[in-house]
Backbone as CSV, one residue per row, in Angstrom:
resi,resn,N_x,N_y,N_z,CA_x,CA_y,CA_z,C_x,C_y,C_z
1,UNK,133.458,131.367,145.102,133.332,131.893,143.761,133.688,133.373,143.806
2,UNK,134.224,134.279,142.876,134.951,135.278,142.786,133.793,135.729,141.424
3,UNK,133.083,137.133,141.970,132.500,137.690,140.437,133.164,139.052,140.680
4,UNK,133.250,139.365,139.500,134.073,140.758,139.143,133.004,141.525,138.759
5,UNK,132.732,142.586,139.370,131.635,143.366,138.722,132.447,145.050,137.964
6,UNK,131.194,145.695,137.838,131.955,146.759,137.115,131.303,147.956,137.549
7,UNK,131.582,149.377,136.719,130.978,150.795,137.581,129.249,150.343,137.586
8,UNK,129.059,149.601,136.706,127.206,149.646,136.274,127.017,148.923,137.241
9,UNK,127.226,148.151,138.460,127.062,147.579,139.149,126.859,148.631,140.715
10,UNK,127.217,149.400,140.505,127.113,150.555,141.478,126.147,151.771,141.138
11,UNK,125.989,151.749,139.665,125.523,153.167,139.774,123.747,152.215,139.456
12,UNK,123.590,150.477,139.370,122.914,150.259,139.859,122.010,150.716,140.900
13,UNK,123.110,150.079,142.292,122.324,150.315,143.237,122.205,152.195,143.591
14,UNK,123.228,152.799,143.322,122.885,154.334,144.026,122.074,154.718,143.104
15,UNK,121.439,154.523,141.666,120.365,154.947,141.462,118.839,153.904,141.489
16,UNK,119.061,153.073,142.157,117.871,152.029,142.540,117.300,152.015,141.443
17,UNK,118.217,151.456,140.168,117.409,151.317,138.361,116.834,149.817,138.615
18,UNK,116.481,149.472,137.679,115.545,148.156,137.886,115.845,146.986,137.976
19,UNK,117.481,146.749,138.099,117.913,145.686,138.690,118.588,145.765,140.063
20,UNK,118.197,147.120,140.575,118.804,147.023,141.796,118.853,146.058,142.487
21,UNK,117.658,145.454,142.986,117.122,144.701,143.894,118.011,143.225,143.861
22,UNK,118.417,142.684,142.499,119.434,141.924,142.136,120.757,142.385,142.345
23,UNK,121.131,143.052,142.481,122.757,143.711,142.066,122.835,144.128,144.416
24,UNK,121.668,144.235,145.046,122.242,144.421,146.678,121.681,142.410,146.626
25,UNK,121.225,141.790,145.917,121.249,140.581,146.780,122.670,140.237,146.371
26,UNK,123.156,140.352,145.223,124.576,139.673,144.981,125.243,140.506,146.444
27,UNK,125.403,141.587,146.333,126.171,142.537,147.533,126.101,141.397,148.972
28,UNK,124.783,141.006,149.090,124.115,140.408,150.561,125.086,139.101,150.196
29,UNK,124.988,138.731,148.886,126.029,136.988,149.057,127.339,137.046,149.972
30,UNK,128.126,138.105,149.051,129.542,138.869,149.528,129.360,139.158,150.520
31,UNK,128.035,139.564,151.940,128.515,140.070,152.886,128.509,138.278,153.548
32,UNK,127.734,137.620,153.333,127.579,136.331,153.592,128.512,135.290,153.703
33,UNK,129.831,135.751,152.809,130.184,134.781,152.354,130.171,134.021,151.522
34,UNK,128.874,133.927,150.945,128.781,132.802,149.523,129.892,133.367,148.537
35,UNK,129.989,134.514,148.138,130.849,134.934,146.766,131.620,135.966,147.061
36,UNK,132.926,136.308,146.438,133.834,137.631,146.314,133.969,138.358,145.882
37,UNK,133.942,139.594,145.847,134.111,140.386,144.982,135.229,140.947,144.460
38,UNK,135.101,141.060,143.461,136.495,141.691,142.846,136.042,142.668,141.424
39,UNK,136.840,143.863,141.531,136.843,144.728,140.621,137.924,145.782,140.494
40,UNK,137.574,146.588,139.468,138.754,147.363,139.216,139.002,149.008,140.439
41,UNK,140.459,149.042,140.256,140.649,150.276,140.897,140.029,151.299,140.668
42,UNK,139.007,151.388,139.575,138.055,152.815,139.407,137.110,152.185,139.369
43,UNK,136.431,151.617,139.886,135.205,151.118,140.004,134.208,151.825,140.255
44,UNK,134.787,153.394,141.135,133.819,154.329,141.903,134.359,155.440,141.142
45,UNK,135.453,155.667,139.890,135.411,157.361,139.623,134.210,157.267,138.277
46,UNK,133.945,156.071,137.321,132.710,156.475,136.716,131.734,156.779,137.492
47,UNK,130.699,155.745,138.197,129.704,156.176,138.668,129.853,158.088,139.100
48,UNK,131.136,157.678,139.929,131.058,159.698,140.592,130.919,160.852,139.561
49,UNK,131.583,160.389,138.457,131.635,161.467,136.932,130.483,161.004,136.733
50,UNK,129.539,159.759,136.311,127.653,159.977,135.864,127.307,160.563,137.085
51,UNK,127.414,160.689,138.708,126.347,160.989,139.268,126.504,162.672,138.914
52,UNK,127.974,163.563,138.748,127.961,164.949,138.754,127.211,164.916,137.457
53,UNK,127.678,164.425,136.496,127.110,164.844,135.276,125.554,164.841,135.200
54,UNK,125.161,163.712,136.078,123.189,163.526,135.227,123.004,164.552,136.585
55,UNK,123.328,165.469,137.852,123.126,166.146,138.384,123.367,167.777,137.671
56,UNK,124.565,167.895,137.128,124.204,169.273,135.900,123.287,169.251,135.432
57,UNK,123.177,167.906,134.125,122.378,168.066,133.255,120.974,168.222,134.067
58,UNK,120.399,167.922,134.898,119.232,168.215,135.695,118.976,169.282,136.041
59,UNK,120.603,170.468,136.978,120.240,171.783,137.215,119.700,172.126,135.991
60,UNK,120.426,172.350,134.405,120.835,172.853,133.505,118.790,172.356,133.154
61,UNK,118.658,171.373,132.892,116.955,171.307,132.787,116.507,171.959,133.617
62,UNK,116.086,172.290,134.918,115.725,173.209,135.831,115.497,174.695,135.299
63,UNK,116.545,174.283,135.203,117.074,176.189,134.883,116.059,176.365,133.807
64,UNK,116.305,175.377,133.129,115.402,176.197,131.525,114.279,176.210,131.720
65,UNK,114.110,175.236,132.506,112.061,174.987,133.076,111.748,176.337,133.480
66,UNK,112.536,176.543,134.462,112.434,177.585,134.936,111.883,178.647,134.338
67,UNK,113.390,179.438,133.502,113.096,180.241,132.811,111.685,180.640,131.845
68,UNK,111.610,179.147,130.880,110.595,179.876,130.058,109.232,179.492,131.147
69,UNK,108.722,179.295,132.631,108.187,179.105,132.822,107.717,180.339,133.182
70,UNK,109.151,181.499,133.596,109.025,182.561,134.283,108.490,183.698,133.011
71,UNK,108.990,183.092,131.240,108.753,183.997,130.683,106.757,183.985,129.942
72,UNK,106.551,182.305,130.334,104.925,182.316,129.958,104.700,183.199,131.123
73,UNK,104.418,183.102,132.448,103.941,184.136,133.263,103.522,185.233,133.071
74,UNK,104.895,185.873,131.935,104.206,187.436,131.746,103.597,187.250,130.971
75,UNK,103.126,186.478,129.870,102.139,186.834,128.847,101.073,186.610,129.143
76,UNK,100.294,187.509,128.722,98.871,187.694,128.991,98.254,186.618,128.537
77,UNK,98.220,185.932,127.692,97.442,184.627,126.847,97.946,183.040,127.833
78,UNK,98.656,183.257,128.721,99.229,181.798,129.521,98.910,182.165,130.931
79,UNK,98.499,183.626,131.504,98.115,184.048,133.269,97.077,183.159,133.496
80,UNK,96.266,182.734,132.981,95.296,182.460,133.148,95.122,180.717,133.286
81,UNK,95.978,180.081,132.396,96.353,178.914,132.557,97.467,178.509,133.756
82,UNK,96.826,177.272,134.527,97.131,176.740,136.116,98.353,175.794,135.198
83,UNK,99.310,175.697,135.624,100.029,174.030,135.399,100.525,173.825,136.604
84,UNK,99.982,172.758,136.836,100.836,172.054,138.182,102.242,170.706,137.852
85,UNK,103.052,172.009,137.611,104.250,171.083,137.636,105.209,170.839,138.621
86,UNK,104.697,170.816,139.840,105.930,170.791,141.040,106.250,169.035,140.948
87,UNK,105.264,168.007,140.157,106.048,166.696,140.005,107.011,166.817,139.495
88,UNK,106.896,167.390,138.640,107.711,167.081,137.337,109.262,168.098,137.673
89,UNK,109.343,169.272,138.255,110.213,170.166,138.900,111.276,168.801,140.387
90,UNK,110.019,168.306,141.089,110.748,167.387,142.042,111.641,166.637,141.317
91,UNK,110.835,165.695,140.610,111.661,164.852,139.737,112.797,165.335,139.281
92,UNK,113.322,166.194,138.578,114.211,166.897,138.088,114.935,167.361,139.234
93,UNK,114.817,167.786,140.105,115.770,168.420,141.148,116.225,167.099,141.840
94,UNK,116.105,165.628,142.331,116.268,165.033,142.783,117.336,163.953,142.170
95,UNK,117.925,163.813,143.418,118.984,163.099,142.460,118.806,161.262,142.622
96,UNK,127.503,148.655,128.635,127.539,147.355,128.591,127.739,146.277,127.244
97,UNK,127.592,147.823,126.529,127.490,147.536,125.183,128.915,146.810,124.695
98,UNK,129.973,147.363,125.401,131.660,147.172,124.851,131.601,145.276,124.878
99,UNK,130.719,144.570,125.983,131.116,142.947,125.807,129.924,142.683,125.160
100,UNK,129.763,143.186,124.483,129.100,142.546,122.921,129.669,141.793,122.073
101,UNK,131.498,142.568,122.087,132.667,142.025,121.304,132.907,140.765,121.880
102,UNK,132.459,139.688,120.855,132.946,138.325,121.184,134.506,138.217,121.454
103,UNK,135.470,138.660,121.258,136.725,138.873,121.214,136.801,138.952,123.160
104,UNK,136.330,139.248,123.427,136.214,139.883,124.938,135.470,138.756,125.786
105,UNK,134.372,138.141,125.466,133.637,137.058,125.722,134.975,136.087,125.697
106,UNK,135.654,135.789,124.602,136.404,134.795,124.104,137.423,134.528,124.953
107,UNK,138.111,135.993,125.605,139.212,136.237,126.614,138.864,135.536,127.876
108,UNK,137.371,136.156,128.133,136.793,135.905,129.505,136.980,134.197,130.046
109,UNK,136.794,134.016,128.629,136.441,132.317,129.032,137.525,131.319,128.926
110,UNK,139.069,132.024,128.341,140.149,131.207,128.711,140.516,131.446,130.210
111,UNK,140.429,132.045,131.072,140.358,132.265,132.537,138.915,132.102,133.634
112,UNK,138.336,131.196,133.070,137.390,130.729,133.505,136.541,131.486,133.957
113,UNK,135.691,132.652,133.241,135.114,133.672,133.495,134.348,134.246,132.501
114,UNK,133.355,134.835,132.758,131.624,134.564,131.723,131.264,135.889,132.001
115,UNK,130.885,136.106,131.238,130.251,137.595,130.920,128.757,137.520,131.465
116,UNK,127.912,138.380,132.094,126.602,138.085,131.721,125.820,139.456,132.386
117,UNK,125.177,139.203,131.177,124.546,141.043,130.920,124.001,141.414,131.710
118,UNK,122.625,141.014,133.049,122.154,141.524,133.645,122.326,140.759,135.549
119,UNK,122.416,141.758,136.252,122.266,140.938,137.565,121.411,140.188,137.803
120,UNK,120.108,140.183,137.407,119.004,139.046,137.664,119.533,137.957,136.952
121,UNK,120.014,137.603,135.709,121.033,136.490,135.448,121.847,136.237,135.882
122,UNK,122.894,136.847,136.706,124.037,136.507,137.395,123.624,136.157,138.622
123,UNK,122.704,136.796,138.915,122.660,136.395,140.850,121.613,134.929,140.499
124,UNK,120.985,134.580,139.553,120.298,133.445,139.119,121.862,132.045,138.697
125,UNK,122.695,133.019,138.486,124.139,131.823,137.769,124.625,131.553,139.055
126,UNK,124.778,132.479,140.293,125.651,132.133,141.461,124.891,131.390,142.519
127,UNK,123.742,131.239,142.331,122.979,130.474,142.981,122.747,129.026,142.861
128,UNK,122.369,129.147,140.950,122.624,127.892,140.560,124.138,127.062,140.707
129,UNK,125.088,127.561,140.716,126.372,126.906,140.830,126.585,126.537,142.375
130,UNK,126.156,127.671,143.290,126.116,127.512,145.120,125.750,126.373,145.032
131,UNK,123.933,126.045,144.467,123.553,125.247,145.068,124.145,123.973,144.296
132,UNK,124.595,123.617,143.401,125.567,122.685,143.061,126.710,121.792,143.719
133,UNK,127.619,123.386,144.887,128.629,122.468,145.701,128.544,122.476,146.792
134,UNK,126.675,122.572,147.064,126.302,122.626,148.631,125.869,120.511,148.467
């Protein structure tokens, strides 16, 4: 079986979002053997443009934390108040909609090929079909 995945399938796993855990077992089929992969020649320049970008936008939050954190300091009415925000500072420093269009669904399925929105459904579809022509 041949699944085509896409950039969300990567920036899956490098940001371990909540289907990771589905999206490295499909990976584990492909190293296995059960299934193939196939995808497009930029498969890796989105994810690389979201990982720089949600990494700005994070300095760029930083920064501002920063700042007005540096400018309560001087006032006399906030010295006195503790905040312990080094979670919330870590956090911050650390680093599908388009086949909605039935038109696209419609394409998929004259070439014998199915759309399906989340990896816990797909790695649930390639299993069920495995175990079919086992």
């Amino acid at each position: 079986m041949i699944v085509y995945v896409e950039s969300n399938f990567v920036l899956e796993i490098a940001y371990e979002q909540e289907e990771a855990r589905y999206a490295k077992e499909i990976l584990t089929l492909t190293s296995n053997g059960v299934i193939k992969l196939a995808f497009s020649s930029f498969i890796l320049s989105e994810p690389f443009e979201s990982v720089l970008r949600r990494q700005s936008e994070r300095n760029g939050a930083l920064n501002s934390l920063g700042k007005t954190l540096r400018e309560l300091q001087r006032s006399e009415p906030h010295k006195e108040i503790m905040l312990d925000i080094d979670p919330v500072i870590n956090t911050i420093s650390r680093d599908s909609e388009a086949f909605n269009n039935s038109s696209v669904k419609n394409e998929l399925s004259l070439y014998n090929c199915r759309y399906i929105k989340s990896f816990r459904d797909g790695l649930q579809f390639i299993k069920s079909i495995n175990n079919k022509t086992e």
